[in-house]
C-alpha positions as CSV (number, residue, x, y, z in Angstrom):
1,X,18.2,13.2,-23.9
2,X,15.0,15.2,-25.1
3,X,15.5,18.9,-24.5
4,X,11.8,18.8,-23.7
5,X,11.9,17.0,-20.6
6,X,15.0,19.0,-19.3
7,X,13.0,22.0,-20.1
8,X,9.8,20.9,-18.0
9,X,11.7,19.6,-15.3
10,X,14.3,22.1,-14.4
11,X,12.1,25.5,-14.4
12,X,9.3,23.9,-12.4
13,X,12.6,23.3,-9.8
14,X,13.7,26.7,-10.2
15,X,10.1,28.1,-9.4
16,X,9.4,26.1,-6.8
17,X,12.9,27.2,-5.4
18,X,12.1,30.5,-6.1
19,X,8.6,30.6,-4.1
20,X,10.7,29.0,-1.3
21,X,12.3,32.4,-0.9
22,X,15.4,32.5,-2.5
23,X,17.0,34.4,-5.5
24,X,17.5,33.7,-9.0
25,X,20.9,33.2,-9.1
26,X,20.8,31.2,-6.5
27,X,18.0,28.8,-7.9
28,X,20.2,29.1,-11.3
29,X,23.3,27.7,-9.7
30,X,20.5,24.9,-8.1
31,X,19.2,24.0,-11.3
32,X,23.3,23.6,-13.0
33,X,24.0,21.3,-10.0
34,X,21.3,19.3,-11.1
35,X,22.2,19.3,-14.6
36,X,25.9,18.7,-13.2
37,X,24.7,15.5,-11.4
38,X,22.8,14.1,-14.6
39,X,25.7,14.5,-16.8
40,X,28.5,13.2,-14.3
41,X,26.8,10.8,-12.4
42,X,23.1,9.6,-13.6
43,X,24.4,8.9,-17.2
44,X,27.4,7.4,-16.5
45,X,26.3,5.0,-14.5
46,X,22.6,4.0,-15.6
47,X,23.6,4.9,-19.8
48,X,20.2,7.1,-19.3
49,X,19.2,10.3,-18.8
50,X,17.7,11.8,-15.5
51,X,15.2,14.0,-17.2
52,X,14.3,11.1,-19.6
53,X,13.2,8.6,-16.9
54,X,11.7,11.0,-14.1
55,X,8.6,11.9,-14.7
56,X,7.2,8.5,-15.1
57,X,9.5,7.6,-12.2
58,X,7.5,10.5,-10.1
59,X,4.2,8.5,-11.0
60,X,5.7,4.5,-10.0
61,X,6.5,6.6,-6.7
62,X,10.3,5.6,-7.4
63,X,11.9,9.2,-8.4
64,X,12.9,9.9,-4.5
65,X,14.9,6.5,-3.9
66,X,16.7,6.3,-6.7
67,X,17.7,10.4,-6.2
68,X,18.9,9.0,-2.6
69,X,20.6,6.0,-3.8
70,X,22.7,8.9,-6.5
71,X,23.2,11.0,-3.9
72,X,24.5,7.5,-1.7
73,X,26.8,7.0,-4.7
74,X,28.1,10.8,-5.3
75,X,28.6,10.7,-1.2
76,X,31.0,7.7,-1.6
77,X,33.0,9.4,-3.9
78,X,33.3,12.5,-2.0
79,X,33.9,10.8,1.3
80,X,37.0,8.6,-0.4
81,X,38.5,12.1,-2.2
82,X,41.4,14.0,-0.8
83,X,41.4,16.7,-3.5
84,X,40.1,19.7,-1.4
85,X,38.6,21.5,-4.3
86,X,37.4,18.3,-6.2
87,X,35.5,17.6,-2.7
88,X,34.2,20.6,-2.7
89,X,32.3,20.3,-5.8
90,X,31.3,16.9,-4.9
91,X,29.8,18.2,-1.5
92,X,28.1,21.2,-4.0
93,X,26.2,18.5,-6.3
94,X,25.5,17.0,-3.0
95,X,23.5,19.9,-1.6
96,X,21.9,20.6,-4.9
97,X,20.6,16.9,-5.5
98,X,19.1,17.5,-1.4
99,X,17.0,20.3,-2.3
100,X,16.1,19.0,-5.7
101,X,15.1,15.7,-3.8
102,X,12.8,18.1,-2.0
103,X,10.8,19.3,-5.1
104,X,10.5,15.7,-6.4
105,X,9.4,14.5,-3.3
106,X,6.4,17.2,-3.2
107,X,5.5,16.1,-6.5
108,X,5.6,12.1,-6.0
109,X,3.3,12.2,-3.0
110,X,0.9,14.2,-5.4
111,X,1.1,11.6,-7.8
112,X,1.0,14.6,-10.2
113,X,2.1,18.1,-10.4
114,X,-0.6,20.8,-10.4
115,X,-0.9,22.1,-14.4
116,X,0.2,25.4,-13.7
117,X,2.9,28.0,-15.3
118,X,5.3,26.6,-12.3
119,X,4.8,22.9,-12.9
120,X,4.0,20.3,-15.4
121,X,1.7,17.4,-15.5
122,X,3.1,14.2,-15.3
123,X,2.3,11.2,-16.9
124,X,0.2,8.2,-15.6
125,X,2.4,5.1,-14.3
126,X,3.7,3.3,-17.3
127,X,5.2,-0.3,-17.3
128,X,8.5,-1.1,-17.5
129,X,10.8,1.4,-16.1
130,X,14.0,0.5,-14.8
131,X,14.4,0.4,-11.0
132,X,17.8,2.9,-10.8
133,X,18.4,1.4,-7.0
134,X,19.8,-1.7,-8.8
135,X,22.4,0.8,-10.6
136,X,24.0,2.4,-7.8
137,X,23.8,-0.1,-5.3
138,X,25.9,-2.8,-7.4
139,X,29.0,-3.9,-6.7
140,X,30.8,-2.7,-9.9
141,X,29.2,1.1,-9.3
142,X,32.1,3.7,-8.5
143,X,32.5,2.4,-4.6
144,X,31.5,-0.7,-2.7
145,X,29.8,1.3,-0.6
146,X,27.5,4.4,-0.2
147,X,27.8,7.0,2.0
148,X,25.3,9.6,3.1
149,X,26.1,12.2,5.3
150,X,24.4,14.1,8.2
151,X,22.3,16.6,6.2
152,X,21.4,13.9,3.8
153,X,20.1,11.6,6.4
154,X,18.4,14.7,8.1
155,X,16.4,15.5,5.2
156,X,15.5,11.8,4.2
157,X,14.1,11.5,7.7
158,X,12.5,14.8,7.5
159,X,10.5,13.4,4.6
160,X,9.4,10.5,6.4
161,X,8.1,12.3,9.3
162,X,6.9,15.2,6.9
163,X,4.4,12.0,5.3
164,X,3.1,10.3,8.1
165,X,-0.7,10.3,9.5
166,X,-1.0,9.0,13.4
167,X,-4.4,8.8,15.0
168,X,-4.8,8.0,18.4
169,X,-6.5,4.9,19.4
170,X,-9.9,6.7,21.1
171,X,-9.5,8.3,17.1
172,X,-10.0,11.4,19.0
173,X,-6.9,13.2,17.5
174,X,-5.6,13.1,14.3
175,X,-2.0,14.1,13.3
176,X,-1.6,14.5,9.4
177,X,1.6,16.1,9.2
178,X,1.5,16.8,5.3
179,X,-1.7,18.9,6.2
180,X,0.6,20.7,9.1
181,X,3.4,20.8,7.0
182,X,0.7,22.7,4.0
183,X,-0.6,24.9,6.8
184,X,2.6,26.2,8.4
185,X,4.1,26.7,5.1
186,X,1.0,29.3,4.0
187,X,1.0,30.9,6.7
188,X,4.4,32.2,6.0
189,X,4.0,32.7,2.8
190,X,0.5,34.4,2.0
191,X,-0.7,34.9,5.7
192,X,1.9,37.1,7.6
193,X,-1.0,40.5,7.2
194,X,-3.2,38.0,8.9
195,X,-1.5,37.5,11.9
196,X,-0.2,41.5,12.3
197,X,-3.6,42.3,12.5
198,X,-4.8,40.0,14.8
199,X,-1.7,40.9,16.6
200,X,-0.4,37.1,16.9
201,X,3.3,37.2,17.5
202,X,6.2,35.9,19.1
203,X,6.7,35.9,23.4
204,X,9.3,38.5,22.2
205,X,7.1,40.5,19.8
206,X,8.2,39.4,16.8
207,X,6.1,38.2,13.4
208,X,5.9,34.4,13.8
209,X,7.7,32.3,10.8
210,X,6.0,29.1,10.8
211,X,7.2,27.8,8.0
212,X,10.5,28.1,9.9
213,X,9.3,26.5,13.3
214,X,7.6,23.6,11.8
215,X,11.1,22.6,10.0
216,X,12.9,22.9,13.2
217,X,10.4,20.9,15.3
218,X,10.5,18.2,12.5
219,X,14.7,18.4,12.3
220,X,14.5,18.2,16.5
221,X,12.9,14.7,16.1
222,X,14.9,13.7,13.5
223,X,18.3,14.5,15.3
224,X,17.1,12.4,18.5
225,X,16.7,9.1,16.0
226,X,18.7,6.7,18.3
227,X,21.2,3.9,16.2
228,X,22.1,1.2,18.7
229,X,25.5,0.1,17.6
230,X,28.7,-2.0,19.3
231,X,30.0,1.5,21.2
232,X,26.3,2.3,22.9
233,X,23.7,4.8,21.2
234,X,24.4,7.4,19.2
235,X,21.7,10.6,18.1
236,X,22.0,11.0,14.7
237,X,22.6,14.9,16.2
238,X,26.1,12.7,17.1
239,X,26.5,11.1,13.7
240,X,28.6,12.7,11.0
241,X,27.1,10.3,8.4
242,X,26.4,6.8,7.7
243,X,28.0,4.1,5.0
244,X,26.0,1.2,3.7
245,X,28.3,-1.8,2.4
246,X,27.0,-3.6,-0.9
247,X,28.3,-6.6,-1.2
248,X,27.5,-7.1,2.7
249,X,24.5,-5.2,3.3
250,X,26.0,-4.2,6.5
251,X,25.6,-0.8,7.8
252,X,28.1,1.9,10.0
253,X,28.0,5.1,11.0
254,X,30.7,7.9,11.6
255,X,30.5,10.1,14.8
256,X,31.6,13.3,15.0
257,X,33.7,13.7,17.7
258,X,36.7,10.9,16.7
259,X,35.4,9.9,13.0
260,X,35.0,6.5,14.0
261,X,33.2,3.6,11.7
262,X,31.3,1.8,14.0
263,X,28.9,-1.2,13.3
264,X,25.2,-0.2,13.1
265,X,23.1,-3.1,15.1
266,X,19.5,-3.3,15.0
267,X,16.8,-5.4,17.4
268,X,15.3,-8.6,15.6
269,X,12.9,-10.9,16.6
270,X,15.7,-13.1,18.2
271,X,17.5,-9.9,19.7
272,X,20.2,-7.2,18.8
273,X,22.5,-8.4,15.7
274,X,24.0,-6.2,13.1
275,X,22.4,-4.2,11.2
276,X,21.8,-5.2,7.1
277,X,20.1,-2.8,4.8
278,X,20.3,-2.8,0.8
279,X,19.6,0.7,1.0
280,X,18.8,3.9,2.8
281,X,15.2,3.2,2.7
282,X,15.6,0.1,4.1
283,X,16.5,1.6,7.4
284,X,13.1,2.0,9.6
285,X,12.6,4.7,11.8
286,X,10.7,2.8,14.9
287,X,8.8,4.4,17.8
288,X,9.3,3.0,21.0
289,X,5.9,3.1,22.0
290,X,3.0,2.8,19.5
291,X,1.8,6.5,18.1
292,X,-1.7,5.4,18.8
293,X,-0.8,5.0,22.3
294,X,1.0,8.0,23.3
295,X,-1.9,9.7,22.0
296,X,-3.9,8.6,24.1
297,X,-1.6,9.7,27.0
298,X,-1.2,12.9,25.6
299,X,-5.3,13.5,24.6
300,X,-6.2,15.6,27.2
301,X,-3.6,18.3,26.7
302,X,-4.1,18.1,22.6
303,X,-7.5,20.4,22.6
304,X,-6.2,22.5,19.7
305,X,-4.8,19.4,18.0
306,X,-9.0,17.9,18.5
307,X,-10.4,21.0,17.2
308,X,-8.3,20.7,13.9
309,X,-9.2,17.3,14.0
310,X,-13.0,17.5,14.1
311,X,-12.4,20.6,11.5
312,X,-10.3,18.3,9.0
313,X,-12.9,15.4,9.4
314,X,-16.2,17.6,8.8
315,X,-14.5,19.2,5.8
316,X,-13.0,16.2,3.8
317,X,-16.2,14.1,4.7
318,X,-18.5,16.7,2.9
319,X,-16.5,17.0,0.0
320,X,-16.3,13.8,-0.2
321,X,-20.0,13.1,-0.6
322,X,-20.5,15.8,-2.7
323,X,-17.8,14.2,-5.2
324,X,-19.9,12.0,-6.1
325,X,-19.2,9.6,-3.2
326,X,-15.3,9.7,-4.6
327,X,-12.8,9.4,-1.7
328,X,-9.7,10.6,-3.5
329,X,-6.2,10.5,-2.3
330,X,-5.2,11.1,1.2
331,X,-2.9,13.7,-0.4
332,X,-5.3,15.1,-3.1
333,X,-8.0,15.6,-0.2
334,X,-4.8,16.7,2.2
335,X,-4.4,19.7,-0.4
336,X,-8.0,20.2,-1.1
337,X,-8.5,21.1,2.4
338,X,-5.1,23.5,3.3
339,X,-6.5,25.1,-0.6
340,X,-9.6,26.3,1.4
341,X,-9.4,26.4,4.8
342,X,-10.9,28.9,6.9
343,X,-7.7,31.5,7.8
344,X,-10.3,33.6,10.4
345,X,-10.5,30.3,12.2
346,X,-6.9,28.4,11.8
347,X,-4.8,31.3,12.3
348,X,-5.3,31.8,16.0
349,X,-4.9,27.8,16.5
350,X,-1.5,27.7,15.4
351,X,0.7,29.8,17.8
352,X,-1.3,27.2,20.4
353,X,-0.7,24.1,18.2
354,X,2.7,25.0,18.0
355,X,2.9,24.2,22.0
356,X,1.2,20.8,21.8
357,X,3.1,19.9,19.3
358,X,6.2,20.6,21.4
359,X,4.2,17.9,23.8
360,X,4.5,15.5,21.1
361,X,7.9,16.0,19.8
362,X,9.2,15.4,23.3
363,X,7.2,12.2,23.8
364,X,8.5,10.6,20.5
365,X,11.6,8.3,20.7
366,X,12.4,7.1,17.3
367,X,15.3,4.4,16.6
368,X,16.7,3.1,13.9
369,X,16.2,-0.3,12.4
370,X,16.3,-2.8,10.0
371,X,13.4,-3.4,7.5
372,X,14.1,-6.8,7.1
373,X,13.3,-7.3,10.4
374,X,9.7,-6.4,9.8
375,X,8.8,-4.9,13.6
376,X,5.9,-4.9,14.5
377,X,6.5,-1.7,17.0
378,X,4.6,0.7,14.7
């Protein structure tokens, strides 16, 4: 291991961590549970080290599944141990490897961490980096199977939905939700003045957390995902985690209520069979109607959702054509645009977004399925 890449890594975590409102000594005990997992888990099994390989893993876009496929492996272990206390530090790592996945994430979809005091510039793809998946999902790794549990799978689907762009099919509106997610969080964080004096707050009078309400709208959709399986449906709200067998690809889940294993099934083109995924990422999240579609339905009730559509359009388009005719990323112009936005004219918007969102939320049925069955649902 190079102390250098621990040392870039880990205090860009502990900022970010930090800025999300929490204390040093709790970001100090984050940032050992990461260094805990590295040491225990990541080297053992891959005869690497974590900090060595992730940075260039954060460019190949490859940091986040392998993180999920540890955390799949660490899950196994503390799902099989009857120890309470040895479970209980198992279930620690586990929490700290979340959140961690979380700052990761952040700075994969950005290709690159901003060069700042807080973070660190990473390096451009480079060839030849091992695909960690291939580690903890074989058969000789710790278990023959990995286990995530319900927080894990909230948060992996929270990241999903967190990335995703839907446009209706008139193109009228326009749902980036990393643009949402960038807009809800600053007005938390730097805005709150803002909306006391232009005396936005709750029905109940109180100073509106966005930040807050946009992570339980997400988490409200993620909790409905429906997983067909041999005992009916069950909401992943119903789901105390799920288990992915290795050497048979196929996939259970455990409910809550008995801690039953049941068999995952998933729809194919020649009907329901069970459910096979080498991974967690190989498990779709599939809307049953097409996004485009209930846009449409829903256009005439989404003006505020419109007017932040024309706004984002008309803003990215001339900076666009300024920069020399560059389009950028979707995520670099994402962040261009929540870095200058017009607060005077977003801030009354949201309390009013909120709503329509609400409208979409309860129009979105997602299920789980099978990549290999490549749906074309979506």
């Amino acid at each position: 291991m190079t102390d250098n890449n621990t040392d870039r890594i880990l205090p860009g975590f502990r900022e970010w961590w930090l800025r999300e409102g929490y204390t040093s000594r709790s970001a100090d005990s984050y940032c050992s549970g990461i260094w805990r997992a590295n040491k225990e888990f990541f080297e053992p099994t891959c005869r690497k080290d974590m900090f060595d390989e992730l940075t260039t893993a954060i460019a190949r876009g490859t940091a986040v599944d392998w993180l999920t496929a540890l955390i799949g492996t660490i899950g196994a272990k503390a799902a099989d141990t009857t120890d309470p206390a040895a479970r209980k530090g198992l279930q620690d790592i586990l929490c700290h490897l979340r959140k961690f996945i979380g700052y990761i994430a952040e700075a994969q979809d950005n290709a690159a961490l901003p060069e700042t005091a807080e973070y660190v510039r990473l390096p451009e793809p480079a060839p030849g980096v091992p695909d960690f998946n291939s580690y903890f999902m074989a058969d000789s790794v710790v278990r023959n199977h990995a286990y995530f549990d319900h927080d894990t799978l909230v948060n992996d689907f929270s990241r999903r939905i967190r990335s995703l762009a839907c446009e209706s099919g008139s193109g009228n509106v326009f749902v980036p939700m990393r643009i949402l997610d960038m807009l809800f969080a600053e007005a938390t964080r730097s805005h709150r003045n803002l909306f006391r004096s232009m005396g936005i707050r709750t029905a109940v009078g109180r100073q509106f957390d966005f930040k807050r309400w946009y992570a339980a709208w997400v988490r409200r959709i993620v909790e409905n995902v429906i997983f067909h399986t041999t005992k009916g449906d069950y909401r992943l709200s119903e789901l105390e985690g799920l288990k992915i067998e290795r050497s048979t690809r196929r996939v259970w889940v455990v409910d809550k209520k008995d801690r039953r294993t049941i068999p995952v099934l998933s729809e194919g083109p020649s009907g329901i069979a069970p459910m096979e995924a080498d991974e967690l990422r190989s498990i779709r999240l599939v809307p049953s109607e097409r996004m485009e579609k209930m846009l449409d339905s829903l256009e005439s009730a989404l003006v505020i959702m419109r007017m932040l559509t024309d706004d984002i359009r008309k803003a990215v388009n001339a900076h666009t054509a300024s920069d020399s005719g560059r389009p950028g990323t979707p995520g670099a112009l994402y962040g261009w645009y929540c870095s200058q936005v017009d607060w005077n004219f977003i801030a009354p918007l949201l309390p009013h977004l909120c709503t329509e969102l609400n409208y979409i939320a309860a129009a979105t049925r997602l299920t789980a399925m099978s990549a290999a069955h490549n749906l074309k649902k979506h």
